[in-house]
ROGUDO-71933 format. One record per atom (N, C-alpha, C): residue number from 0; residue in one letter; chain; atom name; x, y, z. Coordinates in steps of 0.1 Angstrom, whole numbers, plus 5000, padded with zeros to 4 digits. Example, Ala and Ser with C-alpha at 12.3 -4.5 7.8 and 13.67 -1.06 7.14 Angstrom:
[0,'a','A','N',[5132,4943,5078]]
[0,'a','A','CA',[5123,4955,5078]]
[0,'a','A','C',[5132,4967,5078]]
[1,'s','A','N',[5128,4978,5071]]
[1,'s','A','CA',[5137,4989,5071]]
[1,'s','A','C',[5129,5000,5079]]
***
This chain:
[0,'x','A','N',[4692,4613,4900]]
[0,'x','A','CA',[4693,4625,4893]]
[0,'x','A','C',[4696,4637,4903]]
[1,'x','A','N',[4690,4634,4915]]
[1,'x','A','CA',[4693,4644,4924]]
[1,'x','A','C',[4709,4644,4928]]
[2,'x','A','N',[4717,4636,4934]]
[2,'x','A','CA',[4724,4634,4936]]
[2,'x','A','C',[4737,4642,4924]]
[3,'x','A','N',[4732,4639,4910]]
[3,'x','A','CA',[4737,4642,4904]]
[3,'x','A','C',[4742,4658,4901]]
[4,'x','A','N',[4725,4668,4906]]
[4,'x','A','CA',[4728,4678,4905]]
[4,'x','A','C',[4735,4686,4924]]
[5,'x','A','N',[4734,4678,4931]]
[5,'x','A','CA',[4742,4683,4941]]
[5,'x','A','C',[4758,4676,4938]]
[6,'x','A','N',[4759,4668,4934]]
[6,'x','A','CA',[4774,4671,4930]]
[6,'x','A','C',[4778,4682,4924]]
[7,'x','A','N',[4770,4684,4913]]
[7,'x','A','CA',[4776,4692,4906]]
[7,'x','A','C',[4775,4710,4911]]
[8,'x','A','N',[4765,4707,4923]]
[8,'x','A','CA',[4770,4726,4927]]
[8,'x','A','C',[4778,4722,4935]]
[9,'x','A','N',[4782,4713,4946]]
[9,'x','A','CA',[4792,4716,4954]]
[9,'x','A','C',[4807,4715,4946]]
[10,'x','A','N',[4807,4710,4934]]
[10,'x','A','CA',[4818,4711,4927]]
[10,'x','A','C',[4821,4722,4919]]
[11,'x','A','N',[4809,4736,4913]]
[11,'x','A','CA',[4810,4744,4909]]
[11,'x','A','C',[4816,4755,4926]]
[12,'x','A','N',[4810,4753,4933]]
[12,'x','A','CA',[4810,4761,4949]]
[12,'x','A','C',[4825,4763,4949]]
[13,'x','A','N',[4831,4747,4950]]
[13,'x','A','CA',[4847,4743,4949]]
[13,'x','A','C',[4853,4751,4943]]
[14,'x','A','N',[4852,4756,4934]]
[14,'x','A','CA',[4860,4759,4924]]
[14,'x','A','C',[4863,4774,4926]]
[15,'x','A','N',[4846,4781,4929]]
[15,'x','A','CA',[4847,4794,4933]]
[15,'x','A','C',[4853,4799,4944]]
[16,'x','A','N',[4854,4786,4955]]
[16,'x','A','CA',[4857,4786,4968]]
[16,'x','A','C',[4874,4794,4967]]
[17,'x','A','N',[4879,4782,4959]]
[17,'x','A','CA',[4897,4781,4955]]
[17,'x','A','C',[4901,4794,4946]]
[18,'x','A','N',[4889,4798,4938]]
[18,'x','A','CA',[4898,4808,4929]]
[18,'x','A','C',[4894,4820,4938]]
[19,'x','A','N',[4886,4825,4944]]
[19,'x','A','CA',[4885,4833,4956]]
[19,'x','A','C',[4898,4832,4963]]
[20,'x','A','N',[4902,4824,4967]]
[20,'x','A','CA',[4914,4822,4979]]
[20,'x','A','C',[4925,4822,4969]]
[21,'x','A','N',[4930,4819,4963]]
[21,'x','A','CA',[4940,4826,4949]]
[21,'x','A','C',[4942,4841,4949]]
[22,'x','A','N',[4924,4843,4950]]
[22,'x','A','CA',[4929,4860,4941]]
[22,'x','A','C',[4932,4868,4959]]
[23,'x','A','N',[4929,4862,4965]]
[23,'x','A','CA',[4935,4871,4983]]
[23,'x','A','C',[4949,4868,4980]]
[24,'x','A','N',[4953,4856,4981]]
[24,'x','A','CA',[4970,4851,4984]]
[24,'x','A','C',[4981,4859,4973]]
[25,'x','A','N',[4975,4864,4962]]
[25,'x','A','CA',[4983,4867,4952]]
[25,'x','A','C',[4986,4879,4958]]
[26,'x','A','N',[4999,4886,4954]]
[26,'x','A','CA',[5003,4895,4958]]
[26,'x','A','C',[4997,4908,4950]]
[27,'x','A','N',[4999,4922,4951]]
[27,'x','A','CA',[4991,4929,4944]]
[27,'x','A','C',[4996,4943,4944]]
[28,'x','A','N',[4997,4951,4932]]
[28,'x','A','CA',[5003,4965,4930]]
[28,'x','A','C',[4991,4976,4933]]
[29,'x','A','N',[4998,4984,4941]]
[29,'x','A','CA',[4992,4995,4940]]
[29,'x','A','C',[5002,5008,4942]]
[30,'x','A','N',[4995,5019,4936]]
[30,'x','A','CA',[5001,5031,4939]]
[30,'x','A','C',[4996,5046,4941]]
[31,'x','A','N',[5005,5057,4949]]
[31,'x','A','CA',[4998,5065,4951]]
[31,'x','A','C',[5005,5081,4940]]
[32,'x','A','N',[5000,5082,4934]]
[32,'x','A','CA',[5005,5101,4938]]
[32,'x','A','C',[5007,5110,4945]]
[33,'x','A','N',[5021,5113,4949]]
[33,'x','A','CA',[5020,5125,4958]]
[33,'x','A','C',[5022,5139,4958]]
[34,'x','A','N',[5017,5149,4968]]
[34,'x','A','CA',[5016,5161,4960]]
[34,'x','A','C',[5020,5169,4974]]
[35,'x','A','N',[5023,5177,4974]]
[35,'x','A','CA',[5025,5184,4987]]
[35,'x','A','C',[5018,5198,4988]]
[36,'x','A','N',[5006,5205,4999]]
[36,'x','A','CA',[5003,5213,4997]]
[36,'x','A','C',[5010,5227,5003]]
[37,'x','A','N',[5026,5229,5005]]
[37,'x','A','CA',[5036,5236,5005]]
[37,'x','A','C',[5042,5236,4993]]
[38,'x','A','N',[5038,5233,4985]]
[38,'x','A','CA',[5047,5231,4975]]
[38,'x','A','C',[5043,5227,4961]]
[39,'x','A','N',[5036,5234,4956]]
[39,'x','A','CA',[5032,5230,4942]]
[39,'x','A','C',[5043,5226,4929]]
[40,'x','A','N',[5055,5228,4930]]
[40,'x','A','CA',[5065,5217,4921]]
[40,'x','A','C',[5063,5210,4927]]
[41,'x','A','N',[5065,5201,4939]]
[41,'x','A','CA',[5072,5190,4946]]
[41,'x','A','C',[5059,5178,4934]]
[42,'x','A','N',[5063,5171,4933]]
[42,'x','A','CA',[5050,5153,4925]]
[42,'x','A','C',[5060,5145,4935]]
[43,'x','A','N',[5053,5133,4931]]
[43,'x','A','CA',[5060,5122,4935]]
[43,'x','A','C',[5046,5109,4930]]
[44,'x','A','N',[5054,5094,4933]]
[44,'x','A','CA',[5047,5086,4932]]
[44,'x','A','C',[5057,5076,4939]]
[45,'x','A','N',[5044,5068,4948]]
[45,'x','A','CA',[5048,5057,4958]]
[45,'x','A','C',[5042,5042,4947]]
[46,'x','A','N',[5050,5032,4942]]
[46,'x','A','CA',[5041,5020,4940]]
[46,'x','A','C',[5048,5013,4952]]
[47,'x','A','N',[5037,5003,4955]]
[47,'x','A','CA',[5037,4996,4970]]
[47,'x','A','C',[5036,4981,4958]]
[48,'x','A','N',[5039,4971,4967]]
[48,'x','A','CA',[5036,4957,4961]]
[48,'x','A','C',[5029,4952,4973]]
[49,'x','A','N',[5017,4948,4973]]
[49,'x','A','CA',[5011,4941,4987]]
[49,'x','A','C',[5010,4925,4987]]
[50,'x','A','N',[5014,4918,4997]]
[50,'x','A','CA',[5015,4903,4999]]
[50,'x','A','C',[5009,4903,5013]]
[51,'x','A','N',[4997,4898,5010]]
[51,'x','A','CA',[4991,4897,5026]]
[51,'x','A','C',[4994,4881,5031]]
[52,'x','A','N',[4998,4869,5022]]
[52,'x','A','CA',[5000,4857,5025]]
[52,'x','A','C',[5018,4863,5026]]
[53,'x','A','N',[5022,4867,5030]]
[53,'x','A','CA',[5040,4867,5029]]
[53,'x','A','C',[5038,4876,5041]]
[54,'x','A','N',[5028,4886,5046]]
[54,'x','A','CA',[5030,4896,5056]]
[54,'x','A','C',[5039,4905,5054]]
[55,'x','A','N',[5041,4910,5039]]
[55,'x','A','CA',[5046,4920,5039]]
[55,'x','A','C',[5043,4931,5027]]
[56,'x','A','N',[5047,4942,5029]]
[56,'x','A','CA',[5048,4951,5019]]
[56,'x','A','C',[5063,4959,5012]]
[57,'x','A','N',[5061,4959,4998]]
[57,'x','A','CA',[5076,4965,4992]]
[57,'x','A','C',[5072,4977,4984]]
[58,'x','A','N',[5082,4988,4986]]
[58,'x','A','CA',[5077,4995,4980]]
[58,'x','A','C',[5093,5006,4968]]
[59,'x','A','N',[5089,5014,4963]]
[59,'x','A','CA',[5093,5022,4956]]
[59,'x','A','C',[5090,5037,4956]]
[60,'x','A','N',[5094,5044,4963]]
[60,'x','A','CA',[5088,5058,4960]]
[60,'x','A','C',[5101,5071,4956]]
[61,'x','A','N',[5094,5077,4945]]
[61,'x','A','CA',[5108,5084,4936]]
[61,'x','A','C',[5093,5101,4939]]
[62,'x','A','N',[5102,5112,4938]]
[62,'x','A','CA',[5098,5120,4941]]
[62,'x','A','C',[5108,5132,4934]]
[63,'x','A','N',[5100,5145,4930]]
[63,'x','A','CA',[5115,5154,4923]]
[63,'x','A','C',[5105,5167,4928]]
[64,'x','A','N',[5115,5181,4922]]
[64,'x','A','CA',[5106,5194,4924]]
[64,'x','A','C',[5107,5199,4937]]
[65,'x','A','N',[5114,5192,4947]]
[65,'x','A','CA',[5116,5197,4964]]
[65,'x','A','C',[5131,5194,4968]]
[66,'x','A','N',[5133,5204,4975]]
[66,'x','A','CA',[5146,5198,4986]]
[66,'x','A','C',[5147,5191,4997]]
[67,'x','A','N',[5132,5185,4999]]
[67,'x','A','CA',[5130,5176,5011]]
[67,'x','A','C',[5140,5162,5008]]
[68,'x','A','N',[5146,5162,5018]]
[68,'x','A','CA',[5150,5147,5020]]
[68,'x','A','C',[5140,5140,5034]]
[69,'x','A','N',[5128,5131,5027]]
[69,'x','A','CA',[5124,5129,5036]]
[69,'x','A','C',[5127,5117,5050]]
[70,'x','A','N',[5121,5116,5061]]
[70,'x','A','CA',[5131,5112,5074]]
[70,'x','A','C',[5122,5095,5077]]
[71,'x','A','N',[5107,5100,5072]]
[71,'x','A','CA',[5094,5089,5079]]
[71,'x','A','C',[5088,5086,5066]]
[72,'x','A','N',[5081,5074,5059]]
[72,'x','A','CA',[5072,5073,5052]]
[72,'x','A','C',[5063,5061,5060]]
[73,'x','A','N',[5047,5064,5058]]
[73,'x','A','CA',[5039,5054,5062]]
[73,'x','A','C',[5029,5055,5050]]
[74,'x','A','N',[5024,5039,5055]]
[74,'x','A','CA',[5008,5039,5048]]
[74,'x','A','C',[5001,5041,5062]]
[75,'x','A','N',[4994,5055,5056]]
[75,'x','A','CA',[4984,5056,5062]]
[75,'x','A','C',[4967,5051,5063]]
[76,'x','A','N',[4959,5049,5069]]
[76,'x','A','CA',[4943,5051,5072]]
[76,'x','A','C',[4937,5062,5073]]
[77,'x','A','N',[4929,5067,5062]]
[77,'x','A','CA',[4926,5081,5057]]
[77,'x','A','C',[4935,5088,5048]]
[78,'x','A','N',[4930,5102,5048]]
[78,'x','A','CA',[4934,5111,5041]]
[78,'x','A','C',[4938,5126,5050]]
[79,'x','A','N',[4952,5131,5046]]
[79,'x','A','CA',[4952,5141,5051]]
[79,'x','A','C',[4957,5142,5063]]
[80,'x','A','N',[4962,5156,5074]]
[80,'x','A','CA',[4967,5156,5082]]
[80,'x','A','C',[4962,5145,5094]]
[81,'x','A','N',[4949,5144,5096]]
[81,'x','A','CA',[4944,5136,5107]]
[81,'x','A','C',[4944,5121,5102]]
[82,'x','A','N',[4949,5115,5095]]
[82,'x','A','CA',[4951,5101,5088]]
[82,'x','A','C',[4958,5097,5102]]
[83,'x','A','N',[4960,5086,5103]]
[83,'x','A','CA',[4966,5078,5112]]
[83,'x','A','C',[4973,5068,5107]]
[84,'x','A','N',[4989,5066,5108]]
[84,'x','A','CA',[4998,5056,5103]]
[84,'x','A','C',[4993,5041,5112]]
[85,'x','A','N',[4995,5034,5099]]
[85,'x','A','CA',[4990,5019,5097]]
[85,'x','A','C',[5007,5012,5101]]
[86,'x','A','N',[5016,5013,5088]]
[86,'x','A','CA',[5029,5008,5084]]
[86,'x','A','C',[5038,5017,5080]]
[87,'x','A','N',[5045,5018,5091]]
[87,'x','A','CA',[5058,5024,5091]]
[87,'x','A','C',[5065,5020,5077]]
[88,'x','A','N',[5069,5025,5067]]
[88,'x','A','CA',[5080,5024,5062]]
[88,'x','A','C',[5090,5024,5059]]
[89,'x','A','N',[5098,5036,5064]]
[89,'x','A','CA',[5109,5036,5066]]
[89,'x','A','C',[5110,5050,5079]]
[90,'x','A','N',[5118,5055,5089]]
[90,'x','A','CA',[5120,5062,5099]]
[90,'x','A','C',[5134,5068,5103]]
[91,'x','A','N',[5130,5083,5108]]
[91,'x','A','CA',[5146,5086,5110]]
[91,'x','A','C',[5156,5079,5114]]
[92,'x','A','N',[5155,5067,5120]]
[92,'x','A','CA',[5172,5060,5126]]
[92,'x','A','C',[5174,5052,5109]]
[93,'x','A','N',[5166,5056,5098]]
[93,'x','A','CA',[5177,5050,5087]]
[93,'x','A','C',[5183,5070,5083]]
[94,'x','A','N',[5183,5077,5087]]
[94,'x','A','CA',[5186,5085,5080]]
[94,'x','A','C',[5178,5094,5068]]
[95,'x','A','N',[5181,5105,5063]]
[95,'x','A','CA',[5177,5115,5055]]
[95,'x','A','C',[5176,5105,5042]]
[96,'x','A','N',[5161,5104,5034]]
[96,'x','A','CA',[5163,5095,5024]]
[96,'x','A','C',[5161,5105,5007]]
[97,'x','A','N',[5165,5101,5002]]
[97,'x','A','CA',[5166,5111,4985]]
[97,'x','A','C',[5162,5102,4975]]
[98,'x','A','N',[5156,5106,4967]]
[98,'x','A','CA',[5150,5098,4954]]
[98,'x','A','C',[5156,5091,4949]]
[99,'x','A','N',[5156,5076,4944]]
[99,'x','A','CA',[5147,5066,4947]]
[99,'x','A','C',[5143,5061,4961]]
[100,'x','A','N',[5132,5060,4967]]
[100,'x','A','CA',[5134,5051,4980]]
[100,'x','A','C',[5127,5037,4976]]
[101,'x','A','N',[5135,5026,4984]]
[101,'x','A','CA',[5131,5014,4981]]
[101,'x','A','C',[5129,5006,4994]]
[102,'x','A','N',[5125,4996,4997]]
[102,'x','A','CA',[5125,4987,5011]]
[102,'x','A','C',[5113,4975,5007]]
[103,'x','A','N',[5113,4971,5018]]
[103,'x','A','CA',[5107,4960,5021]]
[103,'x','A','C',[5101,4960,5036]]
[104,'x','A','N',[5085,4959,5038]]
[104,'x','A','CA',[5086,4960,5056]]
[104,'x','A','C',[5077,4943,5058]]
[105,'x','A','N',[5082,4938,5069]]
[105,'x','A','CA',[5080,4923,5066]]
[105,'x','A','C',[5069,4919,5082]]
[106,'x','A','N',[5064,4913,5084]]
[106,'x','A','CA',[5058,4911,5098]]
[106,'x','A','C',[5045,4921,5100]]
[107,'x','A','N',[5040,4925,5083]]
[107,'x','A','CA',[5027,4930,5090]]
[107,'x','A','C',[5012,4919,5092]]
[108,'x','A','N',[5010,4925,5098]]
[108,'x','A','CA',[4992,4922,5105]]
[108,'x','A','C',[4989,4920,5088]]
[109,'x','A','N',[4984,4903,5085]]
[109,'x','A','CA',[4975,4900,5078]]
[109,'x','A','C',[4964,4908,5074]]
[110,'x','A','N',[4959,4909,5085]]
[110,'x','A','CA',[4942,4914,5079]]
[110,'x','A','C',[4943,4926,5073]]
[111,'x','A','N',[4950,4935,5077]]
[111,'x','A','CA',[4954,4950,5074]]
[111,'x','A','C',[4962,4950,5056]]
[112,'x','A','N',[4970,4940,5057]]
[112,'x','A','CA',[4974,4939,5047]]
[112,'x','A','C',[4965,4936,5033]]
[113,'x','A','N',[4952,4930,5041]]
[113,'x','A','CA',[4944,4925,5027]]
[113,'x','A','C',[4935,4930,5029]]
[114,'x','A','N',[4935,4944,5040]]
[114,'x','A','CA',[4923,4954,5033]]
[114,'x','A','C',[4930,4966,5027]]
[115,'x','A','N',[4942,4965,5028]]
[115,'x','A','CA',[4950,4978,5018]]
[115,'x','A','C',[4945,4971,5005]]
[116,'x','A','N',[4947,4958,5003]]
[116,'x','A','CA',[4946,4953,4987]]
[116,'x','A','C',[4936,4954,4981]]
[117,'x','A','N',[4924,4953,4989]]
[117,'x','A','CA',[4913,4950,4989]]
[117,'x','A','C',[4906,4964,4984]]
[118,'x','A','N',[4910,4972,4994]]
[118,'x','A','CA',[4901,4986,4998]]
[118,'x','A','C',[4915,4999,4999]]
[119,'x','A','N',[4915,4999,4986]]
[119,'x','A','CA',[4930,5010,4987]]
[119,'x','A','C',[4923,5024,4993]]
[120,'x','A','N',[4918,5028,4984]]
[120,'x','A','CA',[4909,5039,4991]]
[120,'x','A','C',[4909,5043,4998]]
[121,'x','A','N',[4907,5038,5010]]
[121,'x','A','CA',[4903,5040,5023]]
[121,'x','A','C',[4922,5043,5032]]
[122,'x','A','N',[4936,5043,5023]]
[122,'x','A','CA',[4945,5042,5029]]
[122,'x','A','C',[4953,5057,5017]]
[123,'x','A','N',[4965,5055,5026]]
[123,'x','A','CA',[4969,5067,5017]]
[123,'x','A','C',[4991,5065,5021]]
[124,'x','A','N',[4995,5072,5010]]
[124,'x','A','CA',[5014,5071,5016]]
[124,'x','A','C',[5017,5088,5020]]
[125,'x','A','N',[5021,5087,5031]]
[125,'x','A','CA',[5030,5098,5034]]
[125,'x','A','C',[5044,5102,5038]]
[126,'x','A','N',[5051,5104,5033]]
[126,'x','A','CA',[5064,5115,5036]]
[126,'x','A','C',[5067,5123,5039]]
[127,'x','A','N',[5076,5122,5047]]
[127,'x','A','CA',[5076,5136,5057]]
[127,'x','A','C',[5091,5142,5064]]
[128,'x','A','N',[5095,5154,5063]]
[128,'x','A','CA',[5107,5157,5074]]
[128,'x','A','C',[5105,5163,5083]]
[129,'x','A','N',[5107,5163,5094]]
[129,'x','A','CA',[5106,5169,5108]]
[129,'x','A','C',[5109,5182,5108]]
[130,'x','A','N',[5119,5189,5098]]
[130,'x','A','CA',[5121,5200,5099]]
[130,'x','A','C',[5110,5209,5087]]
[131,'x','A','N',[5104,5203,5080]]
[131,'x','A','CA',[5093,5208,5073]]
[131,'x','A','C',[5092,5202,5057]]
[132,'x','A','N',[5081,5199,5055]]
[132,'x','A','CA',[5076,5194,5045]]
[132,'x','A','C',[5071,5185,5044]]
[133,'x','A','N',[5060,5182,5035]]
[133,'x','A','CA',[5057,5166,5035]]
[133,'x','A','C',[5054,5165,5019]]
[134,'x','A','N',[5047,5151,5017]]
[134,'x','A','CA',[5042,5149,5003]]
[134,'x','A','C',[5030,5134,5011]]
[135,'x','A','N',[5022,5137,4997]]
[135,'x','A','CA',[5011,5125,5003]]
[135,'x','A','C',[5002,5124,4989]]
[136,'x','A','N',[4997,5108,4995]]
[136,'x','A','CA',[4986,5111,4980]]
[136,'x','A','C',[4979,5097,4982]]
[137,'x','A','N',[4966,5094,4979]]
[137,'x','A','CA',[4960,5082,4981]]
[137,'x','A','C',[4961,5071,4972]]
[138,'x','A','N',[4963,5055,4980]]
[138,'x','A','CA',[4964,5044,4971]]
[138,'x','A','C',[4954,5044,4963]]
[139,'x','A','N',[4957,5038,4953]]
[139,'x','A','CA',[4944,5034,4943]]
[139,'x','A','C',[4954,5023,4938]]
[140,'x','A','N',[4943,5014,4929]]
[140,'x','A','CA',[4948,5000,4921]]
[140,'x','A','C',[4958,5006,4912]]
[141,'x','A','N',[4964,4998,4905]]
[141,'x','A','CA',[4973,5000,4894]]
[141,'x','A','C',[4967,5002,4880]]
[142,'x','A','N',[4966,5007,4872]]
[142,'x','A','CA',[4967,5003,4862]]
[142,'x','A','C',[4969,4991,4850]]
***
């Protein structure tokens, strides 16, 4: 009888073990609002797609209400001017970019990747031109 009931948790354990490791490897949407505080028309919104088993992230960000063509976008760590960039997404040697922006950035750091997915909150997207402006706004899950 004993026997019987340790099979049966290490086969319940199993199961929780695998669908745990499923829900990491799956890829995952999230997105940010952005707002600029120069600029109360400017909105925007970044959805990101995260794959921390692929090492990468894709993203979409469409933006209106400004004449910024922005030059840099990152995901940041934190909020706000003192945030610190995590993942480059795109940078001036592609040029001045205009609504829609689209890409793919491939070769990120695993772990980072699956605490964006994990822990959006704590990250945020920003846009920016050198000669002035920005837009920003924090990840949160999708809907």
């Amino acid at each position: 009888m004993k026997r019987f009931w340790i099979v049966g948790i290490i086969m319940i354990l199993s199961v929780l073990l695998v669908t745990a490791g499923v829900a990491v490897a799956t890829p995952a949407k999230r997105v940010a609002r952005l707002s600029s505080s120069e600029d109360a028309n400017a909105k925007g919104r970044a959805v990101l797609r995260v794959d921390p088993s692929a090492r990468k992230v894709c993203f979409r960000i469409t933006f209106d209400g400004t004449p910024m063509n922005p030059t840099h976008g990152s995901i940041n760590r934190g909020h706000g001017y003192y945030s610190t960039p995590e993942v480059e997404l795109f940078n001036n040697d592609d040029g001045p970019h205009s609504s829609p922006m689209r890409g793919c950035v491939r070769a990120v750091d695993h772990a980072l990747l699956r605490e964006i997915k994990e822990h959006p909150r704590r990250f945020s997207v920003r846009i920016f031109q050198y000669s002035g402006g920005g837009m920003s706004g924090p990840i949160r899950r999708a809907r």
